[in-house]
C-alpha positions as CSV (number, residue, x, y, z in Angstrom):
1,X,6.4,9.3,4.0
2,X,5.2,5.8,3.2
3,X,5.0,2.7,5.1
4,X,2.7,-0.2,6.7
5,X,0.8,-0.5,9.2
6,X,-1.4,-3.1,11.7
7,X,-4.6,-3.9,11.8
8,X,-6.7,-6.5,13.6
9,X,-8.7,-8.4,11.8
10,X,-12.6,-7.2,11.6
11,X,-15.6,-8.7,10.0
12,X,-19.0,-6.9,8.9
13,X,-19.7,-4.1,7.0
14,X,-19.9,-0.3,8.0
15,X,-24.0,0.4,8.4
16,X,-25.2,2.9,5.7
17,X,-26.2,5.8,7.2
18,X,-22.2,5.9,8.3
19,X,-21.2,5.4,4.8
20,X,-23.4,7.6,3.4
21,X,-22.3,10.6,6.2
22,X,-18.6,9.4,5.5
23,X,-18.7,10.1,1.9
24,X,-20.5,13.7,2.0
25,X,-17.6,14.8,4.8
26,X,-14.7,13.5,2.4
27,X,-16.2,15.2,-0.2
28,X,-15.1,19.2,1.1
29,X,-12.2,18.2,3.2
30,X,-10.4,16.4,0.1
31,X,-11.4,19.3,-1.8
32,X,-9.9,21.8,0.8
33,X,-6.7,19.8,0.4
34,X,-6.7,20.1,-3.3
35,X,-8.0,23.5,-3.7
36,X,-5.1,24.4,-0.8
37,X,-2.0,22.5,-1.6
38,X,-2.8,20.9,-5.1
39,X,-3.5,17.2,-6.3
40,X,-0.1,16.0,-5.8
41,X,-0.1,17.0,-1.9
42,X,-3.2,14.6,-1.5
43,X,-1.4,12.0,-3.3
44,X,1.0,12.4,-0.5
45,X,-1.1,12.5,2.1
46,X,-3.3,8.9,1.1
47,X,0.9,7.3,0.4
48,X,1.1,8.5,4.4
49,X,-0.2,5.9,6.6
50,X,-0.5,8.4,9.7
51,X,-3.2,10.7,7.6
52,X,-4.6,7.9,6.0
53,X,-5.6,6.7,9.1
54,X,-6.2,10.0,11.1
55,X,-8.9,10.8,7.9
56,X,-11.0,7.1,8.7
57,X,-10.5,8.1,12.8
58,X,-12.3,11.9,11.1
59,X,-14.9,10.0,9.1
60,X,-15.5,8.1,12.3
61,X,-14.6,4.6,11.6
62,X,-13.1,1.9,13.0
63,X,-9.5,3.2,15.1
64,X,-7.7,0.2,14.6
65,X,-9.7,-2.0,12.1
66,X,-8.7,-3.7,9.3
67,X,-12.0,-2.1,7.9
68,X,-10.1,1.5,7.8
69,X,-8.7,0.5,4.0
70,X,-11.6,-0.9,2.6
71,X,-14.0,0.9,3.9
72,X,-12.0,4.5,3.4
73,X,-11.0,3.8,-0.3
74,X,-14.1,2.8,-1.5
75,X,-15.5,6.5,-0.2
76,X,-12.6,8.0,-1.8
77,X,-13.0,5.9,-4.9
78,X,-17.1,7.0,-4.6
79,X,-15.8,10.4,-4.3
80,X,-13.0,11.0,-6.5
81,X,-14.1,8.7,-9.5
82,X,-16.6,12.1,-10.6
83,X,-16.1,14.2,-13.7
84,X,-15.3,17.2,-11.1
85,X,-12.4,15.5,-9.7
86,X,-9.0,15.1,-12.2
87,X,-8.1,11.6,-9.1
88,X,-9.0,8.7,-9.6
89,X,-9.0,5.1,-7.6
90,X,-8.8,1.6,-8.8
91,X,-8.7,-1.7,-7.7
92,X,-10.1,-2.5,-4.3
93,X,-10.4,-5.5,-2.0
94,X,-10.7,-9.6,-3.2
95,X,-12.4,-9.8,-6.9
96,X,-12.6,-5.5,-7.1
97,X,-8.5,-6.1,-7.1
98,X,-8.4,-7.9,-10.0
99,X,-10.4,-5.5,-11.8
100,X,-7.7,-2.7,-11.2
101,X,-6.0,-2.8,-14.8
102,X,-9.7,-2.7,-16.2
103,X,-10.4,0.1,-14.5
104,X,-6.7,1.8,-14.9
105,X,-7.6,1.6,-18.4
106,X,-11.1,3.7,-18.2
107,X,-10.1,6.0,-15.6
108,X,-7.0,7.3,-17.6
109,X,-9.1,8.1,-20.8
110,X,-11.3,10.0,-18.4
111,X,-8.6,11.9,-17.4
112,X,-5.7,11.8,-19.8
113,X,-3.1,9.5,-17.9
114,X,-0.7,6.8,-19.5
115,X,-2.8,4.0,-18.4
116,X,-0.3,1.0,-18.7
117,X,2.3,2.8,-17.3
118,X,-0.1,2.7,-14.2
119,X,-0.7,-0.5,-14.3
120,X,3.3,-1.7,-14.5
121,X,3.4,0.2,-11.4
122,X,0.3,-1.6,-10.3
123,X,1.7,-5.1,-10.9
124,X,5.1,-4.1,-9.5
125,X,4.1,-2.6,-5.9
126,X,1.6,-5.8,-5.4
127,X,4.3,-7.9,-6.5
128,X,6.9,-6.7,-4.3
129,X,4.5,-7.1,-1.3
130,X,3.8,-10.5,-1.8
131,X,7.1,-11.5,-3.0
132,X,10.1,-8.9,-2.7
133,X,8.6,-8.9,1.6
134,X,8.1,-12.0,2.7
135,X,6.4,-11.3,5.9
136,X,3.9,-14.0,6.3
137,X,1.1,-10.9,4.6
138,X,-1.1,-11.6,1.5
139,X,-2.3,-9.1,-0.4
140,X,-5.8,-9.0,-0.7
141,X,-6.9,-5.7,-0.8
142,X,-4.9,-3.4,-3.8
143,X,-6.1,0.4,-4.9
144,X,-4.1,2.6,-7.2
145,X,-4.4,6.4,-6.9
146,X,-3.7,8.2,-9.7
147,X,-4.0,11.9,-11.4
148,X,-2.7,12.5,-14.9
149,X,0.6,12.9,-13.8
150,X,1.3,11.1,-10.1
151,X,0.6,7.7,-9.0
152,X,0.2,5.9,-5.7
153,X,-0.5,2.5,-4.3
154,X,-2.6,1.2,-1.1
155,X,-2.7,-2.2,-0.5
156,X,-3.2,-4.6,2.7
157,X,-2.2,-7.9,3.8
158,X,-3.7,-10.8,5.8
159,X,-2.0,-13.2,8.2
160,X,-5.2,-15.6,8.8
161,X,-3.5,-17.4,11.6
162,X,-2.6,-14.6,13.4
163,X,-5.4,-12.7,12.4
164,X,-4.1,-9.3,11.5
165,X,-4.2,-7.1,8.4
166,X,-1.0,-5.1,7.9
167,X,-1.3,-2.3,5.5
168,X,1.2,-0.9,2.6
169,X,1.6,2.6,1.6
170,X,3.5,3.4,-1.6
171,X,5.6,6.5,-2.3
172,X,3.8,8.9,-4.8
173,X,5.8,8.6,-8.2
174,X,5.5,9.9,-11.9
175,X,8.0,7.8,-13.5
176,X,8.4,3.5,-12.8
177,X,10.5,3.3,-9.1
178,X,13.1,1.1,-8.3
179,X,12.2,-1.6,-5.9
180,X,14.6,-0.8,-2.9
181,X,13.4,1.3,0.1
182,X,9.9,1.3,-1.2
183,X,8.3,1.5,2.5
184,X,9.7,4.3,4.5
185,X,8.3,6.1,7.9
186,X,7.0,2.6,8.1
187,X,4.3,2.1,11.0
188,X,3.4,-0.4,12.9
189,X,1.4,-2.2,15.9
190,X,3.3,-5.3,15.9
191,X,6.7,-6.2,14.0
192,X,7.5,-9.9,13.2
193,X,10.6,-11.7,14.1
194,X,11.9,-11.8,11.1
195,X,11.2,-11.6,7.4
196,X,13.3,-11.6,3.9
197,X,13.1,-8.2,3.3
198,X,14.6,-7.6,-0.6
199,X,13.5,-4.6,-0.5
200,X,15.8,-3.1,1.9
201,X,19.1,-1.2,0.6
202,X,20.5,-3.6,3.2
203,X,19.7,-6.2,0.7
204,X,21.1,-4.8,-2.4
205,X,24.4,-7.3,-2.7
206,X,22.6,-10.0,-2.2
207,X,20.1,-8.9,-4.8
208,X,22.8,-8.2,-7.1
209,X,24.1,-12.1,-6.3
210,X,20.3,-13.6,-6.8
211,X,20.1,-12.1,-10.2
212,X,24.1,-13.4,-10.9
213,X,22.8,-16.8,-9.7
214,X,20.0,-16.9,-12.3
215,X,21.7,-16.1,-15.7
216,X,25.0,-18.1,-14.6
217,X,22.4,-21.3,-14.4
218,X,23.8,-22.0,-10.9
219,X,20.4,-22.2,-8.9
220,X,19.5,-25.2,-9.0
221,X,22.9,-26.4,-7.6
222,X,23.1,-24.2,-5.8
223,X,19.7,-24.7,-4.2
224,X,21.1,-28.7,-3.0
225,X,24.1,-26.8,-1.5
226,X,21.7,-24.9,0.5
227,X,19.6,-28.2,1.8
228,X,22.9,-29.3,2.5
229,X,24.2,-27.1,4.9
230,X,20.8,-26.7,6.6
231,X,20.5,-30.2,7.2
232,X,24.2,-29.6,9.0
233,X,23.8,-26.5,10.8
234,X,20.1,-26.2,11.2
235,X,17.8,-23.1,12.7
236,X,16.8,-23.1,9.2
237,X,13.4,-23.5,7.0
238,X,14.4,-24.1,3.4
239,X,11.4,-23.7,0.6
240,X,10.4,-27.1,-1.0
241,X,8.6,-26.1,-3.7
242,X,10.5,-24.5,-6.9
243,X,9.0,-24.0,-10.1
244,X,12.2,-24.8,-11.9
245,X,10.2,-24.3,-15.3
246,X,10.2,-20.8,-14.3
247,X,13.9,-20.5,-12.6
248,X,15.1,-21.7,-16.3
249,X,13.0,-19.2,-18.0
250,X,14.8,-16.8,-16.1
251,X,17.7,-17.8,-17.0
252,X,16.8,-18.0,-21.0
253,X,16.0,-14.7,-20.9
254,X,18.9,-13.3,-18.9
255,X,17.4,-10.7,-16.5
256,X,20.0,-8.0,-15.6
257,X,17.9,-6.6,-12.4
258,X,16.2,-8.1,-9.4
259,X,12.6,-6.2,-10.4
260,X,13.5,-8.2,-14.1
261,X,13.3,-11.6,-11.6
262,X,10.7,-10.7,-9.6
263,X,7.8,-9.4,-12.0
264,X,8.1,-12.8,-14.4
265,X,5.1,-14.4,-13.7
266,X,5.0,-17.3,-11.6
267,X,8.1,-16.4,-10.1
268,X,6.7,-16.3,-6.6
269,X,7.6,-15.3,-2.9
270,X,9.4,-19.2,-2.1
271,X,11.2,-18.9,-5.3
272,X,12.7,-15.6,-3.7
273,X,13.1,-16.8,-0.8
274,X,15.1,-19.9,-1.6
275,X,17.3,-17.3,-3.8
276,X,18.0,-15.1,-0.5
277,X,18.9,-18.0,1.5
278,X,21.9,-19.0,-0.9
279,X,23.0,-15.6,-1.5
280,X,23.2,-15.9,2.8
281,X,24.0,-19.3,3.6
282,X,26.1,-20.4,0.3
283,X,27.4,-17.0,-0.6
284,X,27.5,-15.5,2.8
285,X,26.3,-12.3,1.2
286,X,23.0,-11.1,3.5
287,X,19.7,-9.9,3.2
288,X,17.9,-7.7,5.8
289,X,16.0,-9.5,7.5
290,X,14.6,-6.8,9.7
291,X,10.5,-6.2,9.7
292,X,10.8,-2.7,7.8
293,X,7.0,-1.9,10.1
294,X,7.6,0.1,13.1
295,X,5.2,1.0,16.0
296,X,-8.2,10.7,16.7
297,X,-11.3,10.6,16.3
298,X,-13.5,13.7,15.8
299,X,-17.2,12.1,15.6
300,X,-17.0,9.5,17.4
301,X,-16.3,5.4,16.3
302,X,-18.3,2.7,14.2
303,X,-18.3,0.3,17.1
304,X,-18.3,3.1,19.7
305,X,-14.4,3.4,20.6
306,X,-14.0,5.9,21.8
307,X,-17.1,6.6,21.8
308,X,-20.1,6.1,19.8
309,X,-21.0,8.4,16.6
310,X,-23.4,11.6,17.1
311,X,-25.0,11.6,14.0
312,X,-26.1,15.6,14.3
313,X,-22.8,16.7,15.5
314,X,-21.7,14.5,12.3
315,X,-23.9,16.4,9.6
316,X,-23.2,19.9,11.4
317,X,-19.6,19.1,10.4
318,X,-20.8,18.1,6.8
319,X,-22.2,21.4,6.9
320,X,-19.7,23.2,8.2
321,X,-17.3,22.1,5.5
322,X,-19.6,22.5,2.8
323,X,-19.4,26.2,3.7
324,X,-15.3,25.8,4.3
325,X,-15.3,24.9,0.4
326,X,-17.4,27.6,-0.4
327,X,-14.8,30.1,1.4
328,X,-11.8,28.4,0.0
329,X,-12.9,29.2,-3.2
330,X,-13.3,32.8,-2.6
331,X,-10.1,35.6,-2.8
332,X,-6.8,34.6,-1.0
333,X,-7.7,37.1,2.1
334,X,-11.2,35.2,2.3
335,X,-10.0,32.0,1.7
336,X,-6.7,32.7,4.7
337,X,-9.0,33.6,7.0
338,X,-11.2,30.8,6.9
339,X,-8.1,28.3,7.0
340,X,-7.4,30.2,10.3
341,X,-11.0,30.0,12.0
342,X,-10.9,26.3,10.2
343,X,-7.4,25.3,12.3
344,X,-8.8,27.0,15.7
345,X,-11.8,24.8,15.5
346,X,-10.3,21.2,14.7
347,X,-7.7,22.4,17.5
């Protein structure tokens, strides 16, 4: 399951002595998960925005926080970016994002992945955020996951006048996706009213007529059709700033899919939008313009929700994990027996 989810906006920075506590704990339970049900199942689990909460909520951050992603991938990326680990994260939140095809690029030599293919993928799931889901969101926080073979995304959004985060979670793929029904099992605390979703199977006609409108070199007539009826019927906001360089390099180069439109650079969110409202209003041929978002702690919480963190009942965990990893590793009879006593007690 992938999908998005809501997060008020929080400032500050997790104290160390959390941090430090949160990264030793991640430490054995991602290696139970791996040692257990093998990289690809963790994969899963971080694309899943229920676990990937639940596991800050376990660490003992934040519930609700926009905190949760940075603050959780950069233990993971602490933890996972070792030489005993075959995962590895990259990216993170404002200037660490735009470091994430540098490090792509190390992190697959480390571990033998196709580095740029990685980094297509990483281009194409923050470009479909900000552009493909118009949502009023900007990405500012972007982490890749990624093993030799499997590879994930995690990103979140900010709405500054509402002041909420909203998350993204990315299926877990080995070969380059298609854009539609990228968020599924989508989560939410709040959905908006309404938002150009293109990347809704809902939406695939009029994506079909978007990329038809840019190699027939109808847009920008199109586009005064548009104002036209607006101005008429009204209800509507239409976008008032085109790059029309980059609408006719579009056309010049004759995309024949939607993802062909949407990862030439400069070709931004308004652009996109303009394009779905004639494929609607001109062309009568809609776009989904539902919110695709929908609506646990163990130690305690970093502001004391529900209650605050017991630092010796944290490291006895640590402990007791330690020694969990330990069993794991031991013969399958062992190793069932202390998954059993292991379920009983988190119970």
């Amino acid at each position: 399951m992938s999908g998005e989810i809501y997060l008020p906006l929080h400032h500050g920075k997790a104290p160390y002595w959390l941090l430090n506590r949160m990264k030793k704990l991640a430490d054995p339970l991602i290696r139970l998960i791996i040692l257990e049900y093998g990289e690809e199942e963790f994969l899963e689990r971080i694309s899943n925005p229920i676990f990937f909460q639940s596991l800050s909520n376990v660490l003992g951050f934040d519930w609700n926080s926009s905190g949760v992603t940075t603050v959780l991938t950069g233990v993971l990326k602490a933890t996972l970016n070792r030489e005993d680990f075959s995962i590895r994260v990259a990216g993170g939140k404002g200037s660490n994002a735009l470091k994430t095809p540098e490090e792509v690029l190390k992190y697959s030599e480390e571990i033998g992945a196709d580095g740029n293919k990685i980094i297509q993928f990483s281009r194409f799931a923050a470009k479909a955020d900000n552009a493909a889901l118009i949502d009023g969101y900007s990405i500012y926080h972007h982490a890749i996951f990624f093993t030799p073979k499997y590879f994930t995304v995690v990103q979140q959004g900010m709405n500054e006048r509402e002041r909420m985060a909203r998350r993204y979670h990315w299926e877990v793929y080995s070969t380059l996706p298609e854009l539609e029904n990228v968020h599924e099992g989508i989560i939410a605390e709040r959905k908006e009213k309404e938002v150009v979703n293109m990347t809704s199977n809902l939406s695939r006609d009029a994506r079909k007529l978007c990329v038809d409108i840019i190699r027939d070199g109808s847009f920008k007539r199109d586009y005064r059709k548009l104002i036209s009826i607006v101005k008429w019927r009204g209800g509507l906001t239409v976008p008032k700033r085109i790059d029309w360089r980059i609408v006719e390099k579009a056309y010049n180069l004759q995309p024949e899919r939607f993802e062909d439109v949407l990862m030439l650079r400069g070709f931004g969110r308004e652009t996109i939008r303009a394009l779905a409202l004639i494929a609607d209003v001109v062309y009568n041929t809609e776009y989904d313009k539902t919110d695709p978002a929908k609506y646990c702690f163990a130690v305690g919480g970093k502001d004391g929700v529900p209650f605050p963190v017991r630092r010796d009942i944290y490291d006895e965990v640590i402990e007791f994990m330690r020694d969990a990893v330990k069993q794991a590793e031991l013969g399958d009879y062992d190793k069932k027996r202390m998954l059993e006593r292991l379920s009983r007690i988190w119970k």
